[in-house]
MIDOTOR-231648 format. One record per residue (C-alpha): residue number from 1; residue in three letters; z, x, y. Coordinates in steps of 0.001 Angstrom, whole numbers, plus 500000, padded with zeros to 6 digits. Layout:
N
[NUM; 'ala'; [Z; X; Y]]
...
This chain:
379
[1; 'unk'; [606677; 425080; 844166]]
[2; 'unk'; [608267; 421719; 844411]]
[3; 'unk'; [606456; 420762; 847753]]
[4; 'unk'; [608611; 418853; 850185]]
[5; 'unk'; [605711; 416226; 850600]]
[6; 'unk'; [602385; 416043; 849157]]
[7; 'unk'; [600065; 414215; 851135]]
[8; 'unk'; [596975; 414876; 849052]]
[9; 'unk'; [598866; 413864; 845657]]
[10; 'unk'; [599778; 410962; 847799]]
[11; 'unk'; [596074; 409976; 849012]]
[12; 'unk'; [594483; 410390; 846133]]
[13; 'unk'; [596181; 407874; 844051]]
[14; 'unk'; [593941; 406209; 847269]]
[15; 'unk'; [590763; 407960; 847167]]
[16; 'unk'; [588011; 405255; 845717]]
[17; 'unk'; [589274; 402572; 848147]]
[18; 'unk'; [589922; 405055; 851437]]
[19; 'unk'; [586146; 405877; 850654]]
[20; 'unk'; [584809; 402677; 850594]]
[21; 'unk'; [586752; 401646; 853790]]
[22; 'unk'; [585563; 404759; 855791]]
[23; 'unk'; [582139; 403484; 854583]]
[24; 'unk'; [582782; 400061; 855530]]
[25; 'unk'; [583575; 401325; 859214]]
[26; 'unk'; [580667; 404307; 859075]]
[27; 'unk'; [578390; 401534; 858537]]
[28; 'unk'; [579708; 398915; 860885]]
[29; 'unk'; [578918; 401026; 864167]]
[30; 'unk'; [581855; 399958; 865944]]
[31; 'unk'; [584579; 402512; 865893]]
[32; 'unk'; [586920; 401147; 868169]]
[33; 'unk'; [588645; 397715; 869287]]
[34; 'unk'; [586632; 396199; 866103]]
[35; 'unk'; [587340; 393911; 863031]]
[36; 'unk'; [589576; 396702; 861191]]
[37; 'unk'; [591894; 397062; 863787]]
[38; 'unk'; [592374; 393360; 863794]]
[39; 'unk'; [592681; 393164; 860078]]
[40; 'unk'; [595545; 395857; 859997]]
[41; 'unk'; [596893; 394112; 862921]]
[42; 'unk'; [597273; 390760; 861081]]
[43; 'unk'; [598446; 392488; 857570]]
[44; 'unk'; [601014; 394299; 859680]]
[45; 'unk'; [602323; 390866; 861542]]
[46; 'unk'; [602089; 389134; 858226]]
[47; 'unk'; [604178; 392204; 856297]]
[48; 'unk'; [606905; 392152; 859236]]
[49; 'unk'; [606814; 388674; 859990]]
[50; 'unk'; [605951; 389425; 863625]]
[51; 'unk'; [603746; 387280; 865187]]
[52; 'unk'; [602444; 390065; 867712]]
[53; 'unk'; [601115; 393698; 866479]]
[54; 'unk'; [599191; 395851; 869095]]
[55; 'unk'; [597408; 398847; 867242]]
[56; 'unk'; [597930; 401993; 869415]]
[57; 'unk'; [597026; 405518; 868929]]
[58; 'unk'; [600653; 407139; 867889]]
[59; 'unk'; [604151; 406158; 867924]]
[60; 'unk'; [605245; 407833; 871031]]
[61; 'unk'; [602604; 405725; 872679]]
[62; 'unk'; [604177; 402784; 870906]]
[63; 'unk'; [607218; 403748; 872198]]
[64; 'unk'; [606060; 404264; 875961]]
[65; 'unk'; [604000; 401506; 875813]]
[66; 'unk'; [606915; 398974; 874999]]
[67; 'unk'; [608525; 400405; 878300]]
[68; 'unk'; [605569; 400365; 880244]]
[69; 'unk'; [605049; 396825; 879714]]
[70; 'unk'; [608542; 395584; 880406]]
[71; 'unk'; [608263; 397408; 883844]]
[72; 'unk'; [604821; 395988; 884762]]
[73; 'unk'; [606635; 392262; 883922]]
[74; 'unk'; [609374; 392962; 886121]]
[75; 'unk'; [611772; 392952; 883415]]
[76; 'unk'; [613005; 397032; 884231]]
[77; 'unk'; [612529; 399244; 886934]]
[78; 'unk'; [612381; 403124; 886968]]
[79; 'unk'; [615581; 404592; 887098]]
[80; 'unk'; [617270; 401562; 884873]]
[81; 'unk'; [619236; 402943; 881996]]
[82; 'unk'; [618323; 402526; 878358]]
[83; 'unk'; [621083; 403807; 875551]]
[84; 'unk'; [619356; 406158; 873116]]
[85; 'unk'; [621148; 407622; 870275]]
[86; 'unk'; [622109; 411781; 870934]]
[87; 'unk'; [621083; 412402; 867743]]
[88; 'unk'; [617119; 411135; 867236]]
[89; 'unk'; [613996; 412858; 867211]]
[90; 'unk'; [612617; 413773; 870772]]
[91; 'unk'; [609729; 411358; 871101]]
[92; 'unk'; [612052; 408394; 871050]]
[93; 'unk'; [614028; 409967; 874443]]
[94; 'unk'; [610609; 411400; 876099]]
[95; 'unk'; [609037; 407391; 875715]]
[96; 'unk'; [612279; 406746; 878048]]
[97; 'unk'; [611978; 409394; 880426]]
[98; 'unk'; [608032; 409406; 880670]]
[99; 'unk'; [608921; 405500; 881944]]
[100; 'unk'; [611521; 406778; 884872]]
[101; 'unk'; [613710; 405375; 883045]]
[102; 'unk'; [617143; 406791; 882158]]
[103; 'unk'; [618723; 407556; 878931]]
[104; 'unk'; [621959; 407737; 878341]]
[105; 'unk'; [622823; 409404; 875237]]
[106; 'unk'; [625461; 407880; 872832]]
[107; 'unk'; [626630; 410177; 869533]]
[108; 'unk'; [625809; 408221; 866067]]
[109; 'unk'; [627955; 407060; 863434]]
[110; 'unk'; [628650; 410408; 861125]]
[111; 'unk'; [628701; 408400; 858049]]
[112; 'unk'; [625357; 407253; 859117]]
[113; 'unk'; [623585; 409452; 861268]]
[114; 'unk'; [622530; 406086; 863256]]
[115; 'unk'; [623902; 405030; 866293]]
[116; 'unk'; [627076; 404159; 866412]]
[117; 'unk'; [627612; 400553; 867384]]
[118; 'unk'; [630942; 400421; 868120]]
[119; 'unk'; [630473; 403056; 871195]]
[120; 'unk'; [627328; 400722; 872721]]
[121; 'unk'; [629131; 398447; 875005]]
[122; 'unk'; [631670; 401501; 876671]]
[123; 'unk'; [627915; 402923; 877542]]
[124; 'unk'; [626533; 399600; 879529]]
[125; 'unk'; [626550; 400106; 883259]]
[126; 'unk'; [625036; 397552; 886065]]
[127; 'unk'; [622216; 399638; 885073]]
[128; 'unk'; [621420; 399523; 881490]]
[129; 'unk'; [618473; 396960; 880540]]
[130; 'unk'; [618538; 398156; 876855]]
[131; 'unk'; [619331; 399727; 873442]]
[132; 'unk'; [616602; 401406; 871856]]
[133; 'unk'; [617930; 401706; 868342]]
[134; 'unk'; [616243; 404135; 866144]]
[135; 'unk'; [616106; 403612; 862098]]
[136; 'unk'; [616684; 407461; 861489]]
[137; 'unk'; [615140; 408884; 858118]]
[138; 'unk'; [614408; 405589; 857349]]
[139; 'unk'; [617601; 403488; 857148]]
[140; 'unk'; [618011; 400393; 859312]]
[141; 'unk'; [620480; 400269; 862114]]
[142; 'unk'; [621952; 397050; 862794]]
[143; 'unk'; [624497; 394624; 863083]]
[144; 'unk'; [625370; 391010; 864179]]
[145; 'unk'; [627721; 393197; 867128]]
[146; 'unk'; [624472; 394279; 868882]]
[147; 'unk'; [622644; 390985; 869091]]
[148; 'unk'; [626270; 389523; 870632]]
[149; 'unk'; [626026; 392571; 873316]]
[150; 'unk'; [622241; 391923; 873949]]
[151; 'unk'; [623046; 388393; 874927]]
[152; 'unk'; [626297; 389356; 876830]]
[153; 'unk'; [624626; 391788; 879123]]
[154; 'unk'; [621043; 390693; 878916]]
[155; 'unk'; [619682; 393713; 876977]]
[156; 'unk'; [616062; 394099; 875522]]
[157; 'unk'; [616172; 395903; 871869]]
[158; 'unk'; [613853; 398171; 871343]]
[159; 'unk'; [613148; 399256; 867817]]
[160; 'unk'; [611938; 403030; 867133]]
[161; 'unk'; [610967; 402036; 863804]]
[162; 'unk'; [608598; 404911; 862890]]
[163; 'unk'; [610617; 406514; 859922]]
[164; 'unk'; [611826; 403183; 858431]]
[165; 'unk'; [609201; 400568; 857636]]
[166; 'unk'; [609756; 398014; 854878]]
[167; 'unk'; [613399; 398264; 855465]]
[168; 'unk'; [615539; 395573; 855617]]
[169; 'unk'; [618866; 393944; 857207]]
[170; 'unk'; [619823; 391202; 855558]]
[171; 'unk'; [616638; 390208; 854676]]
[172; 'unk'; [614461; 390778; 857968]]
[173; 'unk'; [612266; 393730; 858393]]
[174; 'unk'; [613321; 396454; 860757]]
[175; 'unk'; [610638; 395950; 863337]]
[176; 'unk'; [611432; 392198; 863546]]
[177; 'unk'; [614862; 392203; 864247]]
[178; 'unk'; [614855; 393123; 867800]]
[179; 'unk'; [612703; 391927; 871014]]
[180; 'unk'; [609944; 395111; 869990]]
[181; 'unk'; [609697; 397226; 868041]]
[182; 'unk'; [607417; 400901; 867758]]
[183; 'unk'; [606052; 402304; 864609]]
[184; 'unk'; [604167; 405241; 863872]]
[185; 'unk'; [601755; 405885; 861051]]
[186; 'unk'; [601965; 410107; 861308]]
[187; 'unk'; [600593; 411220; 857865]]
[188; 'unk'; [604150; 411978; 856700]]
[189; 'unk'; [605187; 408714; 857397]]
[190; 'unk'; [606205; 405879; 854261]]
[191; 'unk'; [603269; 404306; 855528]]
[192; 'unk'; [601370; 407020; 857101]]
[193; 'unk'; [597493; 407560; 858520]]
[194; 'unk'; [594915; 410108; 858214]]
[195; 'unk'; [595681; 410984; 861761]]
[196; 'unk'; [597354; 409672; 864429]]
[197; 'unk'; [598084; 406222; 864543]]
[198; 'unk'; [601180; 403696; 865656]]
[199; 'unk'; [601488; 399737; 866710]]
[200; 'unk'; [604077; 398047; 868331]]
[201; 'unk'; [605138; 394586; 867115]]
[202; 'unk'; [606660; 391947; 869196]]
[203; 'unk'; [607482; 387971; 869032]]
[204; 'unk'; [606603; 387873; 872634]]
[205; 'unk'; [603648; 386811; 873501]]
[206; 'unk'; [603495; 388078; 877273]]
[207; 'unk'; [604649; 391381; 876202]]
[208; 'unk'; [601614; 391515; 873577]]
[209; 'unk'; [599374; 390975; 875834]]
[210; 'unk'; [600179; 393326; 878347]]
[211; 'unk'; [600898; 395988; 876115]]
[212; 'unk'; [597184; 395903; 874968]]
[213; 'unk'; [595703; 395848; 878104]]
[214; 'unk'; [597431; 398463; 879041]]
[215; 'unk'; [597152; 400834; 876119]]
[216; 'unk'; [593070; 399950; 877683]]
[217; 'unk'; [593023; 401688; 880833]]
[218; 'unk'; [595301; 399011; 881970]]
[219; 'unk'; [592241; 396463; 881213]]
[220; 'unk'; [591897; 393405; 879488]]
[221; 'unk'; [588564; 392637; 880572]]
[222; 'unk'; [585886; 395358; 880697]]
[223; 'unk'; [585752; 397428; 884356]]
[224; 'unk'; [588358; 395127; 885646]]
[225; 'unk'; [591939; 396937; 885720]]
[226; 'unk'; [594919; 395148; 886478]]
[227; 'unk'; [597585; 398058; 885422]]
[228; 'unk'; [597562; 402034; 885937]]
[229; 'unk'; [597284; 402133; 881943]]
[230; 'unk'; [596712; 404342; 879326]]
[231; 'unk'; [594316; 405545; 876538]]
[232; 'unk'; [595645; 404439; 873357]]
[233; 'unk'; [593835; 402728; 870587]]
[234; 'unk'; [594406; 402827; 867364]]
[235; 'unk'; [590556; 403581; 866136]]
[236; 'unk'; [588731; 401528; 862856]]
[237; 'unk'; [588801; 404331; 860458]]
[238; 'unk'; [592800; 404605; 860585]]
[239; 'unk'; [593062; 401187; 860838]]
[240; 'unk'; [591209; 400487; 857631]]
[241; 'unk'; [593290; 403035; 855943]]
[242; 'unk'; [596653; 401849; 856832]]
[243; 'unk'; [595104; 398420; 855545]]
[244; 'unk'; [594799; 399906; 852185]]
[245; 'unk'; [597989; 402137; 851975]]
[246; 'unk'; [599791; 399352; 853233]]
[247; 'unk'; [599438; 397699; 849739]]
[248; 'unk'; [601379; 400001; 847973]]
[249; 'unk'; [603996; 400506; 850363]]
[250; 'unk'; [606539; 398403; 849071]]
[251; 'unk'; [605913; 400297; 845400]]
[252; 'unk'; [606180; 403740; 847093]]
[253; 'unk'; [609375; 403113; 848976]]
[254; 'unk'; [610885; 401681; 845880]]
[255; 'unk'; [610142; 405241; 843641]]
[256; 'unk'; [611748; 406814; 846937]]
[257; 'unk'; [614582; 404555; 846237]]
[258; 'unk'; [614753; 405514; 842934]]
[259; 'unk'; [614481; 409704; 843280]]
[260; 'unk'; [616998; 409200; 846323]]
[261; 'unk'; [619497; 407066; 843735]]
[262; 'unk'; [619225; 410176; 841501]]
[263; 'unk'; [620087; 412412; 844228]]
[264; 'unk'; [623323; 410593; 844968]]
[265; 'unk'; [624296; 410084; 841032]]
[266; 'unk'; [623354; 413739; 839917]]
[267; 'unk'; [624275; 415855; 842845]]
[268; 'unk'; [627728; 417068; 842107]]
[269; 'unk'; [628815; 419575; 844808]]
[270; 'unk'; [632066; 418917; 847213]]
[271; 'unk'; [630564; 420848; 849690]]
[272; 'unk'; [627269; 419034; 850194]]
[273; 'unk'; [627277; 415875; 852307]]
[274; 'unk'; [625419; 413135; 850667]]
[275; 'unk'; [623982; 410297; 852116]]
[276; 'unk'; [626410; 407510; 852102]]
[277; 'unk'; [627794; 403696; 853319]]
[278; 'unk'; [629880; 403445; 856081]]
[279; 'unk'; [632953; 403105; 853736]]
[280; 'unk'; [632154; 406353; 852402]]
[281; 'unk'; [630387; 405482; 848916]]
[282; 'unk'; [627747; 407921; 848500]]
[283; 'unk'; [626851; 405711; 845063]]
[284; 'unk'; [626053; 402228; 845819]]
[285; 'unk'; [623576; 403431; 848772]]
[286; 'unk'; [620671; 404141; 846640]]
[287; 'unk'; [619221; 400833; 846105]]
[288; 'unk'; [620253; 399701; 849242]]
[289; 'unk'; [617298; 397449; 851038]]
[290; 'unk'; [618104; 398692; 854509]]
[291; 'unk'; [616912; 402007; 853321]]
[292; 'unk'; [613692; 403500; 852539]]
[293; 'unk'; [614403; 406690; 852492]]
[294; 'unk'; [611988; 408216; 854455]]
[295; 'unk'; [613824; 411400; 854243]]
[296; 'unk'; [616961; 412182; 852248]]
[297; 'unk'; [619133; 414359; 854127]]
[298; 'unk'; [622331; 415992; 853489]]
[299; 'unk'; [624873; 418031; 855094]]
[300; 'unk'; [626427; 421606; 854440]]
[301; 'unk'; [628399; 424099; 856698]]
[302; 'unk'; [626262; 426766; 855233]]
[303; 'unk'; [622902; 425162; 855721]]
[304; 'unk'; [620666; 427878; 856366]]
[305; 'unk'; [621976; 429972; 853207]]
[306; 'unk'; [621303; 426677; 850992]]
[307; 'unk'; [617507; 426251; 852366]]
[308; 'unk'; [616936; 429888; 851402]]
[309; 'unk'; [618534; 429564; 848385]]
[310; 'unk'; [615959; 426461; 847107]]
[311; 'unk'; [613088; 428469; 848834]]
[312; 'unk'; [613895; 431512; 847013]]
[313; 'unk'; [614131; 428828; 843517]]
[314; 'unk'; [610624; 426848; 844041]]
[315; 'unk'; [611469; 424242; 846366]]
[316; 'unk'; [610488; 423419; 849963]]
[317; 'unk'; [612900; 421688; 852164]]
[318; 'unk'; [613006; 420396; 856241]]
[319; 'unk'; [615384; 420666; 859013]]
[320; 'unk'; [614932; 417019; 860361]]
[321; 'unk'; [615977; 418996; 863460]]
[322; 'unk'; [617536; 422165; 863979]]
[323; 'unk'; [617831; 421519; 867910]]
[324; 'unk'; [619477; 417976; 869791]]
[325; 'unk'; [617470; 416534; 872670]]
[326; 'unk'; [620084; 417441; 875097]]
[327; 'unk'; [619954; 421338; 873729]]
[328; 'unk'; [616082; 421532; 874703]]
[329; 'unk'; [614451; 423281; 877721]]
[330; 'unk'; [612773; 420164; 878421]]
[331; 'unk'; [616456; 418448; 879282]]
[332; 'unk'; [617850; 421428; 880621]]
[333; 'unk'; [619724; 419053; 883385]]
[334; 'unk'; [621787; 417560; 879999]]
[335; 'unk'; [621803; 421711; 878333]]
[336; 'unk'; [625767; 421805; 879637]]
[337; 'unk'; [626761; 418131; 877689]]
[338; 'unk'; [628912; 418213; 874625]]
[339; 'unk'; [628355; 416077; 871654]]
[340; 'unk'; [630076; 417454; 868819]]
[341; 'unk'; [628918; 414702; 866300]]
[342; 'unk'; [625398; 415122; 867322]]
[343; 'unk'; [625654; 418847; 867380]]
[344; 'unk'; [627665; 419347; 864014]]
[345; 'unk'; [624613; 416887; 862552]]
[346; 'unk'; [621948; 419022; 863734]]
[347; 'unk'; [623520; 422257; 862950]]
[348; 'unk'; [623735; 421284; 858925]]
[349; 'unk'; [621431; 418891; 857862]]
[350; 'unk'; [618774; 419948; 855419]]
[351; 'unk'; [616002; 417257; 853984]]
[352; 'unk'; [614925; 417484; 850136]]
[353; 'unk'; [612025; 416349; 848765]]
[354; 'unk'; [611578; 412518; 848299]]
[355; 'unk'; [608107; 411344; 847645]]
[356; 'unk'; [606619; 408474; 845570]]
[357; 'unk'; [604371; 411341; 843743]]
[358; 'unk'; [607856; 413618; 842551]]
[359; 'unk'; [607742; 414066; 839016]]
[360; 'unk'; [611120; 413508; 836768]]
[361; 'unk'; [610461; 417819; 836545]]
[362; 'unk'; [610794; 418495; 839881]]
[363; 'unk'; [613129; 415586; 840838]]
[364; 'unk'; [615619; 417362; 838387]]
[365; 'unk'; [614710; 420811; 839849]]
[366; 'unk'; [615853; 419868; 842902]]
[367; 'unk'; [619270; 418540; 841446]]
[368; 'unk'; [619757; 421934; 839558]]
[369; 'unk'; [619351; 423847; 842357]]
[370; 'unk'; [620940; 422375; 844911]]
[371; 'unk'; [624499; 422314; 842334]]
[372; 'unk'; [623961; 425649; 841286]]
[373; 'unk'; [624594; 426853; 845070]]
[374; 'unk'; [626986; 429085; 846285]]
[375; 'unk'; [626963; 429948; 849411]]
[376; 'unk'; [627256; 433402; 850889]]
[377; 'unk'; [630829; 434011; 852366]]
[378; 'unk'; [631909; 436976; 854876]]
[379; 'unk'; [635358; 438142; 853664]]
């Protein structure tokens, strides 16, 4: 079985210095709110070159907490409007929605599966006070256009950065190219935990420091609460983790980079939709720094044949997802709304395996496989 990510082959190139650090922060006696957190906070800001990190206890969180803080600085109010892309994971819409705040759902870029920029501004209302852009499977989602619209409208930018970190756009980190950013450290993640774990990142200051006192009960002094807050810390042992995995990010997402340039070169199937650049190039995408290739998805019409067709040959594969946000019970008020790019998207994508511990074997398993397909056609 060609697994579609192995997390203990992963953490075990780890082991030694994981066990040392959960020593380190067994024998401290301070578990949370302690030096670790603090250290992964600074090698996080010094990695992104964001001056503010706040550890928190998952993405979502990250996510919420981002909102949370802009409404307690007067900055939005519940029931202001904050584009989303159709198309994302749920998390990134329920951090909206858990705020009162309003998404408003905007279909992505097919060639991309990120937002599509060029619908953004025909989505601002009196109402919108931001774009929360989301780096989907790990490739960043930007352009000079947005920052021009932020300014125009007075927009915060809210990164969902929690599949892409250590990509780049033009030579920033996603995470530091908008006002905030969320990450999450979920074990499957590039850079991902033992557990849950996320931080948000932020150049301003004010923002910081409410977003950690609120993640605190809504305390940043002990018994005194100044916000209706929240539990969410990120705790010492993860912290200390994520300080040692985050070493060896940059070398992991470059073997991703390399299995995921094999995938484009060496697939050879007109029917299977390959990752590619806006112009179309499927080649030149590979190497690419604004991707890290958290997951490398591709398309076919006959997606559910294919899956069983690489399950029935030794390989596990992902449907990074089979349902959009505004097809879930828990939006049933959006269950009626058509968006055909969104909907064709989730309806065919299928993620292969991409991991930094892939051998050349199973790497050209996959390829086989996947071009040996045919799919099964009612006459």
């Amino acid at each position: 079985m060609v697994k579609f990510l192995d997390l203990q082959k992963i953490n075990q190139r780890y082991r030694e210095q994981l066990l040392e650090a959960a020593a380190r922060v067994l024998d401290s006696g301070w578990y949370l709110l302690g030096s670790a957190v603090k250290q992964f906070e600074s090698d996080l800001s010094l990695y992104t070159g964001v001056p503010h990190v706040v550890g928190v206890a998952n993405g979502l969180d990250a996510l919420r907490l981002i909102f949370k803080g802009y409404i307690e600085l007067g900055v939005m109010q519940p029931g202001d409007e904050v584009i989303v892309p159709a198309n994302t994971y749920i998390a990134s819409i329920l951090a909206v929605t858990d705020c009162g705040l309003a998404p408003v759902l905007v279909e992505p870029d097919p060639a991309t599966c990120n937002l599509d920029l060029s619908r953004v501004e025909s989505a601002i209302t009196s109402r919108t006070k931001a774009v929360l852009v989301v780096h989907l499977y790990g490739r960043a989602c930007w352009d000079y256009s947005l920052e021009v619209l932020a300014m125009k409208y007075d927009l915060k930018l809210v990164e969902d950065n929690a599949q892409a970190i250590g990509a780049e756009w033009k030579g920033v980190k996603t995470g530091a190219l908008g006002h905030a950013a969320g990450f999450s450290f979920y074990p499957g993640k590039n850079l991902g935990a033992l557990g849950d774990a996320g931080a948000v990142a932020t150049r301003d200051a004010g923002l910081a420091d409410t977003i950690r006192a609120l993640a605190n009960y809504g305390s940043r002094v002990k018994y005194v609460n100044d916000f209706q807050g929240l539990n969410s810390r990120l705790d010492e042992l993860q912290a200390a983790f994520l300080s040692v995995k985050l070493k060896g990010l940059d070398a992991e997402n470059q073997k991703r980079r390399e299995i995921a340039s094999r995938y484009c070169h060496e697939i050879d199937r007109d029917s299977i939709a390959l990752p590619r650049q806006p112009d179309g190039n499927s080649q030149n995408i590979a190497s690419d720094p604004s991707h890290v290739w958290h997951l490398f998805v591709i398309g076919h019409p006959h997606r559910d044949d294919l899956q069983r067709h690489l399950t029935a040959n030794g390989i596990q594969t992902l449907i990074h997802y089979p349902i959009p946000p505004h097809k879930q019970k828990a939006y049933n008020q959006w269950n009626q709304l058509s968006f055909p790019i969104t909907e064709r998207i989730h309806s065919q994508v299928l993620s292969l395996p991409v991991s930094p511990v892939m051998t050349a074997e199973e790497v050209n398993l996959v390829i086989k496989n996947v071009n040996n397909f045919k799919p099964h056609v009612s006459v």
